[in-house]
N, CA, C and O atoms as a printed pandas DataFrame, in Angstrom:
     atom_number atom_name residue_name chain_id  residue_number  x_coord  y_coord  z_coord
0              1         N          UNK        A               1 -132.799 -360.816   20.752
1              2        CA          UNK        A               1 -132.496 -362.041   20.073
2              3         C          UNK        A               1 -131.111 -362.503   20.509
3              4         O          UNK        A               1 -130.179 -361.720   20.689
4              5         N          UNK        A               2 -131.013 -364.130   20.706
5              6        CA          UNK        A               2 -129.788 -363.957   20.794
6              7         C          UNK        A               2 -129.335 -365.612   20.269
7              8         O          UNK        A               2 -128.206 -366.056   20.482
8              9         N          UNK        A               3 -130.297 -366.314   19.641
9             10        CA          UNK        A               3 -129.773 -367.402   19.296
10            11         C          UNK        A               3 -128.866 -367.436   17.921
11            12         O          UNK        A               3 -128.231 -368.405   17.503
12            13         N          UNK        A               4 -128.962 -366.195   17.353
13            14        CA          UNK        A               4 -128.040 -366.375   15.641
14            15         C          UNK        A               4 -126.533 -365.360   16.043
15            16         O          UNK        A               4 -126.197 -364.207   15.774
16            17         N          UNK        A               5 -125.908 -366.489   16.806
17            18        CA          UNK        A               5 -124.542 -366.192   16.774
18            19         C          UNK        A               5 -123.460 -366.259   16.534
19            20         O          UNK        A               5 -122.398 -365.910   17.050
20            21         N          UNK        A               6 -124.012 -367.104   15.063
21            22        CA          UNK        A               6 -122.674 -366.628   13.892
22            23         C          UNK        A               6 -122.772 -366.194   12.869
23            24         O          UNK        A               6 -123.980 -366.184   12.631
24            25         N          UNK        A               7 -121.932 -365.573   11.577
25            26        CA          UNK        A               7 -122.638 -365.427   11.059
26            27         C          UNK        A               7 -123.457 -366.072    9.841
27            28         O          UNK        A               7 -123.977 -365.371    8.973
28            29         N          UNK        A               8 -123.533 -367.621    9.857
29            30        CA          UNK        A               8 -124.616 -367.993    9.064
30            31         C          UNK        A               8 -126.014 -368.653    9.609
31            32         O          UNK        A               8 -126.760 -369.538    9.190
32            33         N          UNK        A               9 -125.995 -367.606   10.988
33            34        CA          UNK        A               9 -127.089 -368.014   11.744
34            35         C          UNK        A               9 -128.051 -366.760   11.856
35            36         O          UNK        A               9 -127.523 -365.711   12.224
36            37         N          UNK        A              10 -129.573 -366.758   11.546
37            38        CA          UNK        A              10 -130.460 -365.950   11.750
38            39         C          UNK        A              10 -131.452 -366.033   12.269
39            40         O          UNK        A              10 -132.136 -366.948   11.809
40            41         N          UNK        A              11 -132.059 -365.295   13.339
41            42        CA          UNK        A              11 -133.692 -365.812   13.668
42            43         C          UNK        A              11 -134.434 -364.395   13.201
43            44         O          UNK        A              11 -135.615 -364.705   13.356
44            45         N          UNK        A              12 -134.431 -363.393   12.849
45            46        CA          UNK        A              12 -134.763 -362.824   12.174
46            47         C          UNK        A              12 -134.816 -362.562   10.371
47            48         O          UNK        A              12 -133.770 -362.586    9.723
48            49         N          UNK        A              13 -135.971 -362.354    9.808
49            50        CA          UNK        A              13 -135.272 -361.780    8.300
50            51         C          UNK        A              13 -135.311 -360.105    7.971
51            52         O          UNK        A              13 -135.482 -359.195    8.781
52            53         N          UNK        A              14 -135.106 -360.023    6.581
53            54        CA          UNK        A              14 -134.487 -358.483    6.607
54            55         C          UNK        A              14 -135.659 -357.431    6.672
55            56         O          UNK        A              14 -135.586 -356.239    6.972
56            57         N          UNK        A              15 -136.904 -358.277    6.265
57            58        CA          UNK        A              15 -138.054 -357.420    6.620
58            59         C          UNK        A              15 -138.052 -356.570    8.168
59            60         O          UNK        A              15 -138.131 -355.394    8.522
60            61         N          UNK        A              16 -137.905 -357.974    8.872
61            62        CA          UNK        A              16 -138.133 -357.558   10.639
62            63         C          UNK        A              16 -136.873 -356.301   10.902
63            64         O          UNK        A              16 -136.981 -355.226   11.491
64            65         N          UNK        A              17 -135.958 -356.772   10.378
65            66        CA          UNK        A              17 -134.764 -356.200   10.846
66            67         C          UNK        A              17 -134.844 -354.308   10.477
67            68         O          UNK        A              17 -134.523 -353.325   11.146
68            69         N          UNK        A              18 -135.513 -354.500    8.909
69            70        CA          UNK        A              18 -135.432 -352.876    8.296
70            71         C          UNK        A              18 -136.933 -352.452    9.473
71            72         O          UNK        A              18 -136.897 -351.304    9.916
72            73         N          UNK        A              19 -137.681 -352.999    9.752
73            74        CA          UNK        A              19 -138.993 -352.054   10.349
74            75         C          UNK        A              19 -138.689 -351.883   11.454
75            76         O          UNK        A              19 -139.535 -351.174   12.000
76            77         N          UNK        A              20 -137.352 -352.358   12.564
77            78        CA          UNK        A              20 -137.004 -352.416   13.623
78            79         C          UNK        A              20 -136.226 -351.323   13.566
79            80         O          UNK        A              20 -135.733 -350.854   12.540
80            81         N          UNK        A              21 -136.064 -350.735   15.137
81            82        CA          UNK        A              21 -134.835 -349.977   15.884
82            83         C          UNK        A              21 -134.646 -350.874   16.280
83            84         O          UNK        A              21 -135.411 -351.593   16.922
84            85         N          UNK        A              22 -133.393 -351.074   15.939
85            86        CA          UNK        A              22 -131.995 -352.384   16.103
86            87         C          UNK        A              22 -131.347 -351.385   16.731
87            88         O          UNK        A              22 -131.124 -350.238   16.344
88            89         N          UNK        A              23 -130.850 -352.338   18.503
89            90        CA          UNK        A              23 -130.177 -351.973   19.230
90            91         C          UNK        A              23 -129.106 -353.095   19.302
91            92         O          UNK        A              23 -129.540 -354.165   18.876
92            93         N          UNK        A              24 -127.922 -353.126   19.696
93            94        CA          UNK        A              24 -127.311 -354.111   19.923
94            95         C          UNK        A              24 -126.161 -354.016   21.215
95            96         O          UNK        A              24 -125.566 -352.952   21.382
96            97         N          UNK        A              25 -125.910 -355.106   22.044
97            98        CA          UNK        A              25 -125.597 -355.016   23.092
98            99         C          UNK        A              25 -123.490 -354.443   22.660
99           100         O          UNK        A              25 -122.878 -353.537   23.225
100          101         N          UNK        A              26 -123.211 -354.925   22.082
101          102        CA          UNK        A              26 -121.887 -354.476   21.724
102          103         C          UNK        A              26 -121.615 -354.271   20.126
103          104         O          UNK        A              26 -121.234 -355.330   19.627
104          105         N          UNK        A              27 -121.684 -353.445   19.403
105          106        CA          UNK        A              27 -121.361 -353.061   17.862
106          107         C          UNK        A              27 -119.970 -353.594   17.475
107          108         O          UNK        A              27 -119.846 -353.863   16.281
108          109         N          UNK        A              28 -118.795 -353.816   18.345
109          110        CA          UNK        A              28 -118.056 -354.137   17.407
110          111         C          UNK        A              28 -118.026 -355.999   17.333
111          112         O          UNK        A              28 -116.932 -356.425   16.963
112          113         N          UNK        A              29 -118.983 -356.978   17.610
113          114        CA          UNK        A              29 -118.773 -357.908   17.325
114          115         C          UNK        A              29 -119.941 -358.378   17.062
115          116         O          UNK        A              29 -120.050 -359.562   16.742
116          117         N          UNK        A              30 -121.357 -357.310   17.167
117          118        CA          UNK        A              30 -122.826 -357.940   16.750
118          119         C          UNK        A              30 -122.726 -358.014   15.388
119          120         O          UNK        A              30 -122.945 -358.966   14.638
120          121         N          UNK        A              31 -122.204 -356.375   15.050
121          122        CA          UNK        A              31 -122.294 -356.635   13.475
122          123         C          UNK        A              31 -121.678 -357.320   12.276
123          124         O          UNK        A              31 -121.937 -357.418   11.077
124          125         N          UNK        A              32 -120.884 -357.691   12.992
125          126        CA          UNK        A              32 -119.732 -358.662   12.175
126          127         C          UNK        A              32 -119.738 -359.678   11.848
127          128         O          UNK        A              32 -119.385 -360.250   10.817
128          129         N          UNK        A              33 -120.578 -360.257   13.646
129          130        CA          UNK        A              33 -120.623 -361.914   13.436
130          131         C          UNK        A              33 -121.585 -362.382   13.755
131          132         O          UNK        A              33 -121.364 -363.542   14.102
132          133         N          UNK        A              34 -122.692 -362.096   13.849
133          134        CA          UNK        A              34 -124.002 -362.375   13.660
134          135         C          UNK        A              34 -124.834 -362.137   12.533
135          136         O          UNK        A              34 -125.088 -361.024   12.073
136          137         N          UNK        A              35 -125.329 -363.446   12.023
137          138        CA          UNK        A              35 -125.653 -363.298   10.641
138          139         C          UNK        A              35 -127.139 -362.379   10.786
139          140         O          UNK        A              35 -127.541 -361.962    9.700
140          141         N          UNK        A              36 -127.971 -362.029   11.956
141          142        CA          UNK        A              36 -128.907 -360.916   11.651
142          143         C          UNK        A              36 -128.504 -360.005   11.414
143          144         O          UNK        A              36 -129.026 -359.360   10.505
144          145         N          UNK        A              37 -127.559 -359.578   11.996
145          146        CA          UNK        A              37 -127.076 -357.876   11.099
146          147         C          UNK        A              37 -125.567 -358.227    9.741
147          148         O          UNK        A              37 -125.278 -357.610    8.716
148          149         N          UNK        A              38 -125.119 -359.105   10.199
149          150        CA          UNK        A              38 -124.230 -359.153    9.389
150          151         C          UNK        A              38 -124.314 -359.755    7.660
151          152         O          UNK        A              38 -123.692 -359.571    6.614
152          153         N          UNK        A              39 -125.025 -360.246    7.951
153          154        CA          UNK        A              39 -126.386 -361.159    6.376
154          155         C          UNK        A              39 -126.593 -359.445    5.874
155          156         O          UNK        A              39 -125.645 -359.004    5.224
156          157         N          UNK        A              40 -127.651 -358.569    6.113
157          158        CA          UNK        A              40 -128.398 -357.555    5.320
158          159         C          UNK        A              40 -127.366 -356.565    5.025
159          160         O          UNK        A              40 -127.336 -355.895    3.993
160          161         N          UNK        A              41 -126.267 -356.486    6.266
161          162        CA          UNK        A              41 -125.198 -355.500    5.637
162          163         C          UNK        A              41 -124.242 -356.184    4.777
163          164         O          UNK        A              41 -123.642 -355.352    4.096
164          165         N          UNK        A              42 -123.908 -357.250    4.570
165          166        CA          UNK        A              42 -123.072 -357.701    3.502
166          167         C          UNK        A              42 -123.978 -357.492    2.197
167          168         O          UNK        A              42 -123.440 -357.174    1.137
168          169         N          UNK        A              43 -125.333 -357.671    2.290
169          170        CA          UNK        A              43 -125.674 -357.437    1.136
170          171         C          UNK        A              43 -126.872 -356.183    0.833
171          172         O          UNK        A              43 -128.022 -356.200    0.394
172          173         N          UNK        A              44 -125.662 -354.797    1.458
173          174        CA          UNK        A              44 -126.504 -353.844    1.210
174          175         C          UNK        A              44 -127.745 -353.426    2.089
175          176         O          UNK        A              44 -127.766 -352.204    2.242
176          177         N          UNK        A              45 -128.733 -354.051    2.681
177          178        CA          UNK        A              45 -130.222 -353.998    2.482
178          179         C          UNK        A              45 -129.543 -352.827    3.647
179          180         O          UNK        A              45 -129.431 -351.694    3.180
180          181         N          UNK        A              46 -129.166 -352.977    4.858
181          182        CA          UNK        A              46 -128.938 -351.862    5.827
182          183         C          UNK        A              46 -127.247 -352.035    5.789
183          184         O          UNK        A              46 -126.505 -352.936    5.400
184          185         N          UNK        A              47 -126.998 -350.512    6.481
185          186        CA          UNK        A              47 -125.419 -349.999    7.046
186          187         C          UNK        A              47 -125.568 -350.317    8.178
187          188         O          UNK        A              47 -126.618 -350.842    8.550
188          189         N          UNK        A              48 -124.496 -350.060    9.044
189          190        CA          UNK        A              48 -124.193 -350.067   10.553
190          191         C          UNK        A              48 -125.220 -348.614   10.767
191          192         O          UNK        A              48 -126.121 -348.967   11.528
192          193         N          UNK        A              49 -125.413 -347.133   10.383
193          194        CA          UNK        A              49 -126.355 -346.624   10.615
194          195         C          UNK        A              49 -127.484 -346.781   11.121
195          196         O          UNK        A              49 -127.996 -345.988   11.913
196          197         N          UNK        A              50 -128.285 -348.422   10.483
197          198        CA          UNK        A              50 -129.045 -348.788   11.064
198          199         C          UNK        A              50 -129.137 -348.973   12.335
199          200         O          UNK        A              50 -130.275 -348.939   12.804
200          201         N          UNK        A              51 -128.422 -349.125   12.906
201          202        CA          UNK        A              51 -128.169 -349.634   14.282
202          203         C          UNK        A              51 -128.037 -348.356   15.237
203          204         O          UNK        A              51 -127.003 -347.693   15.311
204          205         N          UNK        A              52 -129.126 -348.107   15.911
205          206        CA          UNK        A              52 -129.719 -347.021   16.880
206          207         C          UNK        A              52 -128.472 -346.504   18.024
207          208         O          UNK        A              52 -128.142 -345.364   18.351
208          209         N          UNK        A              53 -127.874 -348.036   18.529
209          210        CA          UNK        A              53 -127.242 -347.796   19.632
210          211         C          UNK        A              53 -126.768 -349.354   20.351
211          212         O          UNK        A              53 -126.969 -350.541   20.097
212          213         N          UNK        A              54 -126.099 -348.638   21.284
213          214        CA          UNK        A              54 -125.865 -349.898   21.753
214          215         C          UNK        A              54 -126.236 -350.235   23.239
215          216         O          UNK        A              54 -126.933 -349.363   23.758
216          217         N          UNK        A              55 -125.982 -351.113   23.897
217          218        CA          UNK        A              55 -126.207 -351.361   25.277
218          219         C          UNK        A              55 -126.005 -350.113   26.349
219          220         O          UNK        A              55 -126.833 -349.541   27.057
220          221         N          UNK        A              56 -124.832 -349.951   26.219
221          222        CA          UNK        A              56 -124.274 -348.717   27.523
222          223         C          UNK        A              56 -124.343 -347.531   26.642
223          224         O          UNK        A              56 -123.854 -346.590   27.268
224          225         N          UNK        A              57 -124.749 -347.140   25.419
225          226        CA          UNK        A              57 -125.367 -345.703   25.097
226          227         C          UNK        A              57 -126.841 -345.754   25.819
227          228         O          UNK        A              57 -127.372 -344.794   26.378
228          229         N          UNK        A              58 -127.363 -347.004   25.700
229          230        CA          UNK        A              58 -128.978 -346.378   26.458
230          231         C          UNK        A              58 -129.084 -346.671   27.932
231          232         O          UNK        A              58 -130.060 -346.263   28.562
232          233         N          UNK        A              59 -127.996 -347.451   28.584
233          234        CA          UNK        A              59 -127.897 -347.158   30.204
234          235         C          UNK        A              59 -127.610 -345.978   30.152
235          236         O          UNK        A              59 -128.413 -345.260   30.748
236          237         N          UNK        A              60 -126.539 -345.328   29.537
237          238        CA          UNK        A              60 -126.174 -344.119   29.853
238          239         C          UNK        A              60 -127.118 -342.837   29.187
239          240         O          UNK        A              60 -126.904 -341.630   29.302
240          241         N          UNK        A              61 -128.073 -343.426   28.557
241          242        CA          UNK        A              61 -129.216 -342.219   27.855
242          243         C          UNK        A              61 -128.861 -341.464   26.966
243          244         O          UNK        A              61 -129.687 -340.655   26.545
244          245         N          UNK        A              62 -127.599 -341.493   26.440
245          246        CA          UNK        A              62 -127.087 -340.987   25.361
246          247         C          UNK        A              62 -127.643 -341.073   23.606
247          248         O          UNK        A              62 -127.441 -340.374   22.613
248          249         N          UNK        A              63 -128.333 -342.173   23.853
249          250        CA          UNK        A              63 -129.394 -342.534   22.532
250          251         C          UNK        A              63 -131.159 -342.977   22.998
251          252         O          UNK        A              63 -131.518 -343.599   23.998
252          253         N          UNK        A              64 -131.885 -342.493   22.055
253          254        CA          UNK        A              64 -133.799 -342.431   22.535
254          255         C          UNK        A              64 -133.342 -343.732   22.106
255          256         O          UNK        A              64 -132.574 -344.055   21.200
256          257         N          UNK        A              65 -134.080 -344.506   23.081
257          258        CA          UNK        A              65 -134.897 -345.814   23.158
258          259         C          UNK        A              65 -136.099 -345.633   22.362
259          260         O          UNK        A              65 -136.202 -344.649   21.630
260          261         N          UNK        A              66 -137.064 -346.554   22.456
261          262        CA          UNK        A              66 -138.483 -346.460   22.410
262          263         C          UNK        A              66 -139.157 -345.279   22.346
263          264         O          UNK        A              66 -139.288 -344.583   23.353
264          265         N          UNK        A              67 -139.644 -344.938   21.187
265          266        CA          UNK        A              67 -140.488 -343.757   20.899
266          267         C          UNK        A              67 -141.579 -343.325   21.067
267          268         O          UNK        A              67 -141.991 -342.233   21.460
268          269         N          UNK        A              68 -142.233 -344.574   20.632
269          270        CA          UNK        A              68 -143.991 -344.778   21.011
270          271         C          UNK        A              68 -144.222 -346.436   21.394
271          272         O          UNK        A              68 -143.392 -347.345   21.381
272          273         N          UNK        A              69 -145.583 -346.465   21.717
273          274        CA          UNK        A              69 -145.899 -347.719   21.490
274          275         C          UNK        A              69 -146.015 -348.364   19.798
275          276         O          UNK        A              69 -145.889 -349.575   19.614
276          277         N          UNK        A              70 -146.143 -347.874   19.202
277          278        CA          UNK        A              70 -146.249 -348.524   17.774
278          279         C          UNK        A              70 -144.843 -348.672   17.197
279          280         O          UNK        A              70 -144.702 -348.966   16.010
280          281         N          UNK        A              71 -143.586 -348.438   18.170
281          282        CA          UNK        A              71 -142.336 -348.463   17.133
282          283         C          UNK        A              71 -141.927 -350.326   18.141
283          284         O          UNK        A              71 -142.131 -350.731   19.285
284          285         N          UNK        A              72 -141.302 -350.913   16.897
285          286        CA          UNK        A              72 -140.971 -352.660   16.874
286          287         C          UNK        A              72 -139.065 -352.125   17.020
287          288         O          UNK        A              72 -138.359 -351.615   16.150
288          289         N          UNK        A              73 -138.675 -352.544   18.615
289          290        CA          UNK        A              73 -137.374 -352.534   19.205
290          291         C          UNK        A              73 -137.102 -353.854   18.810
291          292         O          UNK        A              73 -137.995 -354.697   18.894
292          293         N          UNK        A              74 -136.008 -354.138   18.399
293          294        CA          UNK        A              74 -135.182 -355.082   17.738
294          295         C          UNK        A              74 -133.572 -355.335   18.967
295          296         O          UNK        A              74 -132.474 -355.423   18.416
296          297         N          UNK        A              75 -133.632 -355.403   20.197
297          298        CA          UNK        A              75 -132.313 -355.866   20.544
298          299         C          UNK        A              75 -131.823 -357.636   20.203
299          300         O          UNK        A              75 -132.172 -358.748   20.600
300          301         N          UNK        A              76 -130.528 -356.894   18.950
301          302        CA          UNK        A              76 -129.612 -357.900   19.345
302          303         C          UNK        A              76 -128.440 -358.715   20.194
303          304         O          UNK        A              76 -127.262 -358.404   20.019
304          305         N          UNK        A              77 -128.653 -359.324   20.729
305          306        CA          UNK        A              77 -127.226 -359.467   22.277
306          307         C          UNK        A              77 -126.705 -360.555   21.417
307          308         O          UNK        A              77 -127.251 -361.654   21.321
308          309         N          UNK        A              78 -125.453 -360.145   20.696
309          310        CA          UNK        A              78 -124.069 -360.573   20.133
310          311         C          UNK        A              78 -123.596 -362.310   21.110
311          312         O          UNK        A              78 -123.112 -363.238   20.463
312          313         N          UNK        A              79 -123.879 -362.457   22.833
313          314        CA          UNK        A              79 -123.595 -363.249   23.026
314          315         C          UNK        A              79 -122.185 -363.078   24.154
315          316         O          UNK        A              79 -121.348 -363.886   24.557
316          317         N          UNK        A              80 -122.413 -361.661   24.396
317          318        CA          UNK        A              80 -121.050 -361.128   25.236
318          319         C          UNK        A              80 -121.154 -361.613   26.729
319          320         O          UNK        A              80 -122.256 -361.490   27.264
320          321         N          UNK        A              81 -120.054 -362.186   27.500
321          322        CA          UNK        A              81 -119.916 -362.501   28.750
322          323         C          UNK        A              81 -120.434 -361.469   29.892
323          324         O          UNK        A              81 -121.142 -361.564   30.894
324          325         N          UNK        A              82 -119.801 -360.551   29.306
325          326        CA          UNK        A              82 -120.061 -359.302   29.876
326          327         C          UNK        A              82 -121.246 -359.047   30.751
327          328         O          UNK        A              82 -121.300 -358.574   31.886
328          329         N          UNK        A              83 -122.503 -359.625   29.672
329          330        CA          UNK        A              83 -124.023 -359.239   30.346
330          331         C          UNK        A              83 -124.239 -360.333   31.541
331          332         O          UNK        A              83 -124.858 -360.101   32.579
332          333         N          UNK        A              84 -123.743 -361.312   31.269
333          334        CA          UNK        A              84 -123.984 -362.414   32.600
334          335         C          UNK        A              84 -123.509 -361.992   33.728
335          336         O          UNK        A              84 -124.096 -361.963   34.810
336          337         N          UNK        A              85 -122.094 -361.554   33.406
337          338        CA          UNK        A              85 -121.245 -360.804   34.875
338          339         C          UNK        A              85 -121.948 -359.856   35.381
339          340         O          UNK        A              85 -122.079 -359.882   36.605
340          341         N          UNK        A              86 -122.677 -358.624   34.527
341          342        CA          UNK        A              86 -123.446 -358.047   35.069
342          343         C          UNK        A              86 -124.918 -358.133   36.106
343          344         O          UNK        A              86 -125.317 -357.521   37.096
344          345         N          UNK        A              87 -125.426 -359.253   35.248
345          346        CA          UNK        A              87 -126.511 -359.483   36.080
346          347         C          UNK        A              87 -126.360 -360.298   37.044
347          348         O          UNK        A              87 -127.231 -360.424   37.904
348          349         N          UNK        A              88 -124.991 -361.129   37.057
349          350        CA          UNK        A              88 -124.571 -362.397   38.220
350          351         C          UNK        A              88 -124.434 -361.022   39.705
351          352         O          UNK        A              88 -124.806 -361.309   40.842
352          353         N          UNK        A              89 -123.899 -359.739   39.379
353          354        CA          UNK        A              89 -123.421 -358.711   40.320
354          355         C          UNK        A              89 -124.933 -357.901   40.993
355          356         O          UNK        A              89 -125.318 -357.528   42.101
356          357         N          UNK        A              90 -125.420 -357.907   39.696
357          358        CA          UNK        A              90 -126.975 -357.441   40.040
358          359         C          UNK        A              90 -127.107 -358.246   41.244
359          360         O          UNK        A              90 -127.025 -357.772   42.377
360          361         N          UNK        A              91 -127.338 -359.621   40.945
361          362        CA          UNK        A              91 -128.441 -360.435   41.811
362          363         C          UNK        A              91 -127.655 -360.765   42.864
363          364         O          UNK        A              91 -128.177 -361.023   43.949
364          365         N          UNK        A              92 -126.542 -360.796   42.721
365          366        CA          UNK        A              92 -125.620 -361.294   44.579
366          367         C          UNK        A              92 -125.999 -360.052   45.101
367          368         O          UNK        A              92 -126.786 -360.242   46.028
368          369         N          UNK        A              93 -125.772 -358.793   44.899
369          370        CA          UNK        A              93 -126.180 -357.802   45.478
370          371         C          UNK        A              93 -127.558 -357.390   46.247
371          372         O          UNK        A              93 -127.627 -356.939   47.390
372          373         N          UNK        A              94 -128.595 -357.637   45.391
373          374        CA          UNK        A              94 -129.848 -357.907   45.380
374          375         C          UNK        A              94 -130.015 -358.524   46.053
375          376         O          UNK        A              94 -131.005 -358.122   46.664
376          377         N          UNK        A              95 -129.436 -359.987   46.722
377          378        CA          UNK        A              95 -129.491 -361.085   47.426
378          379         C          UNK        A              95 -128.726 -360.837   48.381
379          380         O          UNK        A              95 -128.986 -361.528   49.365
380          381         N          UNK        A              96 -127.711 -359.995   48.537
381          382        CA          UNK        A              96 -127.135 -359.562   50.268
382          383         C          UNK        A              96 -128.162 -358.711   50.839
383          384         O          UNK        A              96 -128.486 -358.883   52.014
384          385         N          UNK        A              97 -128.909 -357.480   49.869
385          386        CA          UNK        A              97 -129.597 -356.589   50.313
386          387         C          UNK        A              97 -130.693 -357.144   51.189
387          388         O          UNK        A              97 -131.050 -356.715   52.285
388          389         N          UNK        A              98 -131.344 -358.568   50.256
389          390        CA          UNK        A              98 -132.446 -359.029   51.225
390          391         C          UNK        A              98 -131.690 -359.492   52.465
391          392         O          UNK        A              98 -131.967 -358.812   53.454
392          393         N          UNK        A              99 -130.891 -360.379   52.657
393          394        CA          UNK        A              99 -130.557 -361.108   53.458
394          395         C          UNK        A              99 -130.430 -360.126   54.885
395          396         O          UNK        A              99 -130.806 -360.405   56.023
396          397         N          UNK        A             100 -129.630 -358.638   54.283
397          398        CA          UNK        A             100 -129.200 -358.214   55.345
398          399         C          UNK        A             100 -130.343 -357.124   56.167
399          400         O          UNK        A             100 -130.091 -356.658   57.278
400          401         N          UNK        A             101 -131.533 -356.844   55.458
401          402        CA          UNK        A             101 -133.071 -356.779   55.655
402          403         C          UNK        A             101 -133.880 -357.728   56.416
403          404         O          UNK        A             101 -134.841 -357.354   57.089
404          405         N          UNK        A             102 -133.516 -358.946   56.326
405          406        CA          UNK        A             102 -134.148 -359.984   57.191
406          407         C          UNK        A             102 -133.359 -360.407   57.832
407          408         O          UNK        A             102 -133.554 -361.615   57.966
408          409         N          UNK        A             103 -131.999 -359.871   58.655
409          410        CA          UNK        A             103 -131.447 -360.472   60.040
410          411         C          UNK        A             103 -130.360 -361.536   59.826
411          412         O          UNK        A             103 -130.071 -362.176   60.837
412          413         N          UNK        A             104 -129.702 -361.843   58.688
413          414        CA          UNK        A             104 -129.072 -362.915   58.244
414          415         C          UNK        A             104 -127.900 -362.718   58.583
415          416         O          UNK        A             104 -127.414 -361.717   58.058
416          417         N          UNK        A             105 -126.781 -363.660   59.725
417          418        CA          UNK        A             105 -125.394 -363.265   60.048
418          419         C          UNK        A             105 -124.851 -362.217   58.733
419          420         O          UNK        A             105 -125.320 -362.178   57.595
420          421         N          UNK        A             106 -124.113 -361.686   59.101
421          422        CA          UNK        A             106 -123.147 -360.917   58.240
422          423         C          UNK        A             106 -123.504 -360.835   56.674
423          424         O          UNK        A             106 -122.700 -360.642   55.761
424          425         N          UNK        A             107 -125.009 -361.042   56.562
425          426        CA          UNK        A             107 -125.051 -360.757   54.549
426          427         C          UNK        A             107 -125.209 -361.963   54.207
427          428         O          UNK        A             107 -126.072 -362.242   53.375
428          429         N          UNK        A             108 -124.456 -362.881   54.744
429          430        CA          UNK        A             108 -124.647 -364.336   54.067
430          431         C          UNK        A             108 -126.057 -364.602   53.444
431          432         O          UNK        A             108 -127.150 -364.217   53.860
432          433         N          UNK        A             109 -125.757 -365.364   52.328
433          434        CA          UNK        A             109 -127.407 -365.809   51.661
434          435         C          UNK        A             109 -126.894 -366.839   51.205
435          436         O          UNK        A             109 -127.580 -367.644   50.575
């Protein structure tokens, strides 16, 4: 999810949220200021406990992802720059690799 990024914004409610493993891409600003996690913990319904993990605990495998098919994954992305830079690095990369696979001066794409 990533359109409720403040916190009196939600696209989830607290039903979805309690039957979910809620992951979130950065903890110290999903839960604060996003009204999907930050709405049910101001009023009790879940703690930060709830919250499985975060982005670079499950790159790094340090927290179970996905258990079965019958368990409902809940990632919230807070809205951090961070993930764009990442995938902007992914794909130039990705995009020299082809280039320099199919004969292209010096990498250029």
């Amino acid at each position: 999810m990533v359109g409720g990024f403040t916190r009196h914004m939600r696209e989830a409610d607290d039903g979805a949220i309690l039957r979910s493993a809620v992951f979130v891409d950065t903890r110290r600003f999903t839960v604060t200021e996003c009204g999907d996690l930050a709405q049910p913990m101001a009023s009790g319904i879940i703690s930060e406990d709830h919250i499985r993990g975060d982005l670079f605990e499950l790159a790094q495998s340090t927290v179970a992802g996905r258990a079965s098919v019958e368990d409902i994954t809940l990632f919230k992305n807070g809205g951090g720059g961070h993930l764009d830079l990442f995938t902007a690095i992914l794909l130039r990369d990705l995009a020299q690799g082809l280039a320099q696979n199919h004969g292209s001066r010096d990498g250029d794409v």
